[in-house]
N, C-alpha and C positions, 0 to 999 in steps of 0.2 A: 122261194126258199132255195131253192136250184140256182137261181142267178146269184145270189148270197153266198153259197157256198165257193162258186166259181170264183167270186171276185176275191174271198179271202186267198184261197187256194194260189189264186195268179200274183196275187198282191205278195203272197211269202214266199215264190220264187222269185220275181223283182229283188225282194228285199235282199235276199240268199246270193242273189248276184252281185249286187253293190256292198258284201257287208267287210268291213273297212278292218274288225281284228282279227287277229291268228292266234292259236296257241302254239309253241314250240316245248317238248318236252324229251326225256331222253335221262342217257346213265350215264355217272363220271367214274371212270375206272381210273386204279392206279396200277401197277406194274412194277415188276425189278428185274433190270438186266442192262446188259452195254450194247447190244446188237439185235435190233426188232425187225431188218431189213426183211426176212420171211417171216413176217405176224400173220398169214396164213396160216403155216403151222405153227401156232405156238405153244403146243406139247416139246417142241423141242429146240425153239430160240426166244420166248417170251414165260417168267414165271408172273401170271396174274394174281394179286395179291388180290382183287376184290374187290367192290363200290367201294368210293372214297363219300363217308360221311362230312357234313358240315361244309365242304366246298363251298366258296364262293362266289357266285355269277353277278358280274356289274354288268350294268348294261345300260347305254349311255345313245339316247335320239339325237342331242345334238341341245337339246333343251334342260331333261329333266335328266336322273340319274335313278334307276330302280337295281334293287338288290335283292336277291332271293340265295337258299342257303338249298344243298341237297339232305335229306335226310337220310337216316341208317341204312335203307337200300340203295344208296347213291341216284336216288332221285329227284329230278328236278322239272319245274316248267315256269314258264313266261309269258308275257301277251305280248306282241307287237302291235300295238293299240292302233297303228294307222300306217301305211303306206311313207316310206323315206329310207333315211341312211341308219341303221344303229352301228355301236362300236359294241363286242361282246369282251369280256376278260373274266378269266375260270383261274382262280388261284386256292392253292389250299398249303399250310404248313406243313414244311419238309414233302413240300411235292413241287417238280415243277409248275409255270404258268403257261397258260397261253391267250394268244388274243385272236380274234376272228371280226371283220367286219359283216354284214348283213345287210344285203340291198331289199327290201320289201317296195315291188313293185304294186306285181296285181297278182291276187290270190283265186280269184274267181269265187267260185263257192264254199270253196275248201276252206275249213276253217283249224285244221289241228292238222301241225306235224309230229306224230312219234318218230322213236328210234334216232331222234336227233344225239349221237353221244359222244363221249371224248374221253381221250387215255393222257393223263398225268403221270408221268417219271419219282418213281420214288428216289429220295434226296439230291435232287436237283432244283436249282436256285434260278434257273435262266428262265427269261420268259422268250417263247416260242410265238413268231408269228405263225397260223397254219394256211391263211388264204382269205377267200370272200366264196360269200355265200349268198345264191343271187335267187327272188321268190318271184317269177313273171311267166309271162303267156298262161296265163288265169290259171294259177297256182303249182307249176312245174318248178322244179329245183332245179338248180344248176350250180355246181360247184367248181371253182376255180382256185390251184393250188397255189402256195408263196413258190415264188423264184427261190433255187437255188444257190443262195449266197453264203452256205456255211453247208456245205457237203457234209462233215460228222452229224451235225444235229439233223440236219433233212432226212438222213440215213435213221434217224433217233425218233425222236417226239413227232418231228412233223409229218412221218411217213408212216408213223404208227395211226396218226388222225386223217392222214388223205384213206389210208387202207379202210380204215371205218365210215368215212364220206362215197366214198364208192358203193357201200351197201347202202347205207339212207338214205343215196339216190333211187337205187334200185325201188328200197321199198315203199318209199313215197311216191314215188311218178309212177309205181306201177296201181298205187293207189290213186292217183288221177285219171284213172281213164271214167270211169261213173262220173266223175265231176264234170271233165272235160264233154261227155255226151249231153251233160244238161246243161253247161255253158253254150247253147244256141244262139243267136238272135232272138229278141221281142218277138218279131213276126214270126218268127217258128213256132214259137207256142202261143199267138194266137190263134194259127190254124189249127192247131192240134183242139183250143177250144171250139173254132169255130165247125172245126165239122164234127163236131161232139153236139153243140148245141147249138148254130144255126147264128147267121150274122147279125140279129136284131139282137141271143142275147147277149153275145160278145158287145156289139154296143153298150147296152145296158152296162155289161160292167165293166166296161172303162168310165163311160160318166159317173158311176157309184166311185167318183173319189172320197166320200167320205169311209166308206167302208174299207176300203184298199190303205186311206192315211190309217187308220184305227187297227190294222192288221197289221203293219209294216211297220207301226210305233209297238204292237203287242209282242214280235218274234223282236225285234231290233232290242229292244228292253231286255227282255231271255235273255239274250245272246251276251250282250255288254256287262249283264248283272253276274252271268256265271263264270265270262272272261276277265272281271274286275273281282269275282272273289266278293260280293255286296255282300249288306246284309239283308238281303231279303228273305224272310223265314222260308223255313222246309215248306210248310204246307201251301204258301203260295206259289213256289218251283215246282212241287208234286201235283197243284192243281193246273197252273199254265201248260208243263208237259203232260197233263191228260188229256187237255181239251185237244193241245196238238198231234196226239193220238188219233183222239175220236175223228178231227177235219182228215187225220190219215187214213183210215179206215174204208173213206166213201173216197179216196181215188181208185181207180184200178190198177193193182200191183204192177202189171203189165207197162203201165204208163214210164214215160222216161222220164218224170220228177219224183217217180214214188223212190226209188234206190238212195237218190240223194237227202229226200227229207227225212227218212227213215231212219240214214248216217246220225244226218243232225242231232236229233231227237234221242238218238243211242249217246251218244254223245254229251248233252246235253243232261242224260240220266246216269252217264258215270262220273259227270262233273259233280251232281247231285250225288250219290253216294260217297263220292272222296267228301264232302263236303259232311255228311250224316258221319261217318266216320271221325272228322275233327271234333265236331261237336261230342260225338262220345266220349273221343279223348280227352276234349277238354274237362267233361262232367268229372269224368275220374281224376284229375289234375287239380279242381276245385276240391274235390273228397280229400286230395292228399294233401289241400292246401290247410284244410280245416284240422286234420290232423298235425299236419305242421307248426298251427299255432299255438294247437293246446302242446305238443312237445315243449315248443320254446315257449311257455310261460312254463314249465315244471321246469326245463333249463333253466329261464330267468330266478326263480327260487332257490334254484341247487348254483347259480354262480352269486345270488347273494351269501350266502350259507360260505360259501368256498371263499369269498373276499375278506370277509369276517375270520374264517380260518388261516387264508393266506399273510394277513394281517398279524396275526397273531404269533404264528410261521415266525414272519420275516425281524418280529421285533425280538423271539427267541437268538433267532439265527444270528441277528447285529451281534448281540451278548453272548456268543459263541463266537463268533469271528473275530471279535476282539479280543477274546483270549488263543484263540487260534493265529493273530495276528504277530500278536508277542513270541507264540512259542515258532513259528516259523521264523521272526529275524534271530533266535536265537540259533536254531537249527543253521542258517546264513551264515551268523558266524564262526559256528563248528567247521560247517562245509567250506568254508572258506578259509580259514586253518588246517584244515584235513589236504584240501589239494595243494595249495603252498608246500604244505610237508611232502607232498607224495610228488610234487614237481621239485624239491631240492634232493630226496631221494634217487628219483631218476638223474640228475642230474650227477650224484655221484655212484649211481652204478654206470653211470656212461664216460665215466674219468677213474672208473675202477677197472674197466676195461682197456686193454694194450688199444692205441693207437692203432687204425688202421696202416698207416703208412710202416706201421714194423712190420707186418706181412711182407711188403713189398721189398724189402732187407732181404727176408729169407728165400723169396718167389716175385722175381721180377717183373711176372706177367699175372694177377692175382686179383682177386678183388672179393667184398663183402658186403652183400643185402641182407642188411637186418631191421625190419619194422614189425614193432611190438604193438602187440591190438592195444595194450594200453600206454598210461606213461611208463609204466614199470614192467619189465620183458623178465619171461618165463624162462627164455633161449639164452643162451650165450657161449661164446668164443672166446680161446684162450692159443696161444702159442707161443713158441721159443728156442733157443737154439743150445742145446747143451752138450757136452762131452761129444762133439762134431759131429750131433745129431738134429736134424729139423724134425721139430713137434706140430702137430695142429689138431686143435682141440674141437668140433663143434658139439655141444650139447642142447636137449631138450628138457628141461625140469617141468615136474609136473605141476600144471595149472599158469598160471599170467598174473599181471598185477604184482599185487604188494607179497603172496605167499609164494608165486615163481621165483620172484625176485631175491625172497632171503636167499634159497636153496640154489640160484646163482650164484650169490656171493661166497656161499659157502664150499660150491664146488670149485670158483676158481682158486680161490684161498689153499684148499688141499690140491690141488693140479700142481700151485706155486712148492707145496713143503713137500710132494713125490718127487717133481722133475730136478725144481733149481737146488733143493738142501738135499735130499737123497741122493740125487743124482741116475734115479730110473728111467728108463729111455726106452723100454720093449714096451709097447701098447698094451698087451696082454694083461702084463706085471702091474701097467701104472692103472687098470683097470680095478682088477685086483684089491692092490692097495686102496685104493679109490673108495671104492665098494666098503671095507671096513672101515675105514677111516667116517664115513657118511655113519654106518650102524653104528658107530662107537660116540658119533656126535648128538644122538638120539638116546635119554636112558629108557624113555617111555615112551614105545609106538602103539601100544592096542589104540587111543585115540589117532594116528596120524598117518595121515597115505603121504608117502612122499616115494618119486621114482625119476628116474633122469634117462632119458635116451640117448644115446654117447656114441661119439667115432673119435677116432684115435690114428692119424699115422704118424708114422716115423722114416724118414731117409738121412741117409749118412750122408754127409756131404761129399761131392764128386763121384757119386754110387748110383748107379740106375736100378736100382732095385728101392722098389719102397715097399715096407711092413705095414698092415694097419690090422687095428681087431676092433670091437663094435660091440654094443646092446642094442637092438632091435634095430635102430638105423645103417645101411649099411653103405656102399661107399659105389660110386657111380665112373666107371671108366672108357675115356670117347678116344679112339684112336682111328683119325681117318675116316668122320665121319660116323665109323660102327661104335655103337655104345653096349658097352658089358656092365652089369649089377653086379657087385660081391657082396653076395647077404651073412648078416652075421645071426648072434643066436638070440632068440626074440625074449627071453630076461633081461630083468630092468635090473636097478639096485635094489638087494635086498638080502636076504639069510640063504635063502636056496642059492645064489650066485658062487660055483666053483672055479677053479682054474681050467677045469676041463670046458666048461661051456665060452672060456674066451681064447680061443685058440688064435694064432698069430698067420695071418696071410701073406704071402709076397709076394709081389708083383712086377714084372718088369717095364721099365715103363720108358721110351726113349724122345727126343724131341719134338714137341708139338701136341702129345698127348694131352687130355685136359681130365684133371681128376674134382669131380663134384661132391660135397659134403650139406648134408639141408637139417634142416626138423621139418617137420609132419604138417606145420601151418602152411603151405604154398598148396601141396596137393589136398589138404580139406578144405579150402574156401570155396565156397557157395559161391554161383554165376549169378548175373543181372537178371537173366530171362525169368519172369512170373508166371509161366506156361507148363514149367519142367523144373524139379530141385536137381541140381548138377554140381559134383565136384569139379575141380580141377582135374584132378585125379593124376596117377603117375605117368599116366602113357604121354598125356600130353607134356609133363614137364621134361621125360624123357628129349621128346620132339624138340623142346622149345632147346637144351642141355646140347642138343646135334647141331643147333641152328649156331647157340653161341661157340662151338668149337671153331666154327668157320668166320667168325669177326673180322677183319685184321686188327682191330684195336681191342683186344679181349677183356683188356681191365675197365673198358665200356658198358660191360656185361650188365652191372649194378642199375643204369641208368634203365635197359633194355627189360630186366626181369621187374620191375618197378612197376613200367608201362603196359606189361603184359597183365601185371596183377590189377591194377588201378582198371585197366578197359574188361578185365572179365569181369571182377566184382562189383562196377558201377555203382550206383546206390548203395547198393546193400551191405551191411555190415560187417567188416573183417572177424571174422569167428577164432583166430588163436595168432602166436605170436609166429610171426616167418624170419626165418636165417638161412642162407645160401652161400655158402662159402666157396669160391673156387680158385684153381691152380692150374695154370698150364705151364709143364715142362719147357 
């Protein structure tokens, strides 16, 4: 019985010596950052996002191609089923790749590497060579880094996976030293039998080759079935590692094969628990399968029911749609008579308007930006030269479109019977006048808001003084660079409007000076940026009002304040009508 034991015993180290698979397993991290060169500390140059779920490891003998996935804790393992060259590749989406060769030499006894692991680059698309990774002198690691041929990336990914190769060295070869003690020679541990039991029964069992094949076939089988993942039931993995127990039992702890079979067999029992564990999971995955069926046949029920209804639906909806059909080309043809009229519209309030080029009659050096958020403009301009006085009109009526637009026509209309048939010339006065003339053309306003923002000057000709007076818009003067505001009094048109509230300004004004007239649409239009709501605002137009003082070609200005408006608004929709009228002396 004693010789029996021995022979099993010697026969499962032999076999423990020559056994040909590994396991390799370990975590795949992911990361975010530009600079990992101290991943030592990475409290303060790496933010680790976490195990990367689903990864995928190809892994290629040269033969066959095996694939395995990490799971929710970024874990993963493999078998090296025999001694050669593998190719490894770790890829996962929106993470970088990388690739690793792996030389498996000689493993000796050792049959599992942990802490094998590796960090992936969040939103990185490159795949990263990192080196070769070499398993020899009976199961020591050795790691060997990629050459240095892309300085950024090595400083990147690859230096983040040599930093973590450096510790799996450590922790693996410092776990070879027990293996390395019972990787002896044969002869070593014959003696060790033979002066245990005496030379006749070491004999004995070496000729006991049937019991030592029957041993070395019984551990070899273990070993391949739990590194293959079989399906050999629970209860015969629980019984073959028992029996490997009990032969452990009757070595003496002491002995220098008990440490290692001990490993194995631990080993072995947590291969056997991960393994108890899938099954459970699976059992619960079946429970949810069965449940899954009966859902989707009570689905299958409630989407016949639904087809039947959809059906039903759809032949309503036809018989809807076809009357829906009709009243939209009609609605086509409205809409397409409606903007015809409101594009010949625009067209003659844009021929009801002075030519720009009569500006330049009165103001040599002059120009006008006017773009209407729609076809039909709220804003409008007026000038002329009467009783050897220069006029200029800019105004803002209230609202855009087709209702701006009448109360244009109708302000230029009375501008025309104050200046050219009266013959009024004081800004003040033709305000004034203005102002009734609007109330008197209205018999019923409890329905109606109507309001006009107004500037107004006047210069004599050959006279460096210029007059002007205003309703809430007021009048912009750059001389030299330095720009001065003369605000006027913020009533519109309407009943409260006295002659005391539009008082007459004058200004001296001598060569070069440039005088600015607008409406309110340039400094309320909303910027492009979707981060922040932002006007224009005054300050800025101000800035932009100093920039064109200094032009040489001022009457370029039009082109210039166009450019500025088009690149802040971008996308976004012009919100009111803009006019910008100017003058330099």
């Amino acid at each position: 019985m004693k010789k029996n034991l021995l022979a099993v015993i010697f026969s499962l180290l032999c076999i423990g010596l020559n056994a040909q698979s590994v396991t390799v397993s370990g975590h795949v991290f992911g990361f975010l950052s530009e600079k990992v060169v101290l991943l030592r500390n990475a409290s303060k140059n790496v933010s680790f996002e976490g195990p990367v779920s689903g990864a995928k490891l190809h892994l290629n003998d040269g033969e066959n191609d095996h694939v395995v996935y990490t799971d929710v804790t970024g874990t993963y393992s493999f078998v090296l089923s025999k001694p050669g060259d593998y190719k490894l590749k770790i890829e996962c989406k929106d993470y970088s790749s990388i690739s690793m060769n792996i030389h498996y030499g000689s493993a000796g006894l050792k049959t599992y590497y942990p802490a094998v692991s590796f960090i992936l680059k969040k939103g990185d698309v490159y795949l990263y060579p990192v080196g070769d990774l070499y398993i020899e002198q009976e199961g020591e690691l050795r790691y060997v880094a990629m050459g240095n041929r892309d300085k950024k990336r090595v400083e990147d990914v690859v230096l983040s996976n040599q930093l973590l190769f450096d510790k799996t060295i450590i922790i693996n070869n410092a776990s070879k030293k027990n293996v390395l003690n019972m990787a002896k020679p044969i002869t070593q541990i014959q003696k060790v039998i033979v002066g245990a039991v005496g030379t006749e029964t070491l004999n004995n069992v070496s000729t006991n080759d049937t019991v030592i094949s029957k041993s070395r076939m019984f551990v070899n089988d273990l070993i391949v079935k739990l590194n293959a993942d079989s399906s050999m039931s629970i209860e015969d993995l629980k019984n073959k590692i028992q029996i490997s127990r009990e032969a452990l039992a009757k070595i003496d702890p002491n002995d220098e094969s008990y440490a290692v079979l001990l490993a194995q067999i631990k080993n072995a029992e947590q291969q056997l628990k991960n393994r108890e564990e899938v099954i459970s999971l699976q059992a619960k995955e079946i429970e949810s399968s069965k449940k899954i069926i009966l859902y989707l046949c009570l689905f299958a029920l409630f989407a016949l029911v639904s087809v039947f209804l959809l059906l039903f639906y759809l032949r309503k909806r036809k018989e809807h749609m076809m009357v829906l059909d009709e009243k939209n080309k009609n609605i086509t043809r409205i809409n397409t008579k409606l903007i015809s009229s409101i594009k010949y519209a625009a067209m003659i309030q844009s021929n009801f308007f002075k030519d720009k080029k009569v500006l330049k009659k009165l103001f040599a050096e002059s120009f006008i930006f006017n773009q209407p958020k729609d076809l039909l403009s709220g804003d409008f301009y007026w000038f002329t030269q009467k009783n050897n006085c220069k006029i200029v009109v800019v105004a803002d009526c209230t609202g855009h479109g087709v209702p701006g637009a009448l109360l244009t026509i109708l302000g230029h209309s009375l501008l025309e019977e104050i200046v050219n048939v009266q013959g009024e010339v004081l800004p003040s006065k033709i305000l004034m006048n203005l102002n009734q003339a609007v109330m008197s053309a209205f018999s019923r306003t409890e329905d109606l808001e109507y309001g006009m923002d107004i500037t107004v000057i006047s210069q004599a000709v050959d006279s460096n003084e210029l007059v002007f007076s205003g309703m809430t818009n007021g009048l912009y003067h750059v001389r030299k660079n330095k720009l001065a505001y003369y605000s006027v009094t913020p009533k519109t048109i309407g009943g409260d409007l006295s002659l005391d509230d539009l008082s007459d300004q004058r200004i001296e004004v001598e060569k070069g000076d440039c005088l600015y007239m607008i409406s309110d649409g340039y400094c309320d239009q909303f910027g492009a940026r979707t981060d922040v709501i932002e006007k224009y605002n005054v300050k800025r137009l101000e800035q932009l009002f100093s920039r064109l003082s200094t032009e040489s070609n001022f009457s370029s200005s039009e082109q210039i304040l166009k450019t500025e408006l088009d690149a802040w608004k971008g996308p976004r929709e012009q919100v009111d009508d803009v006019l910008v009228l100017g003058i330099k002396i």
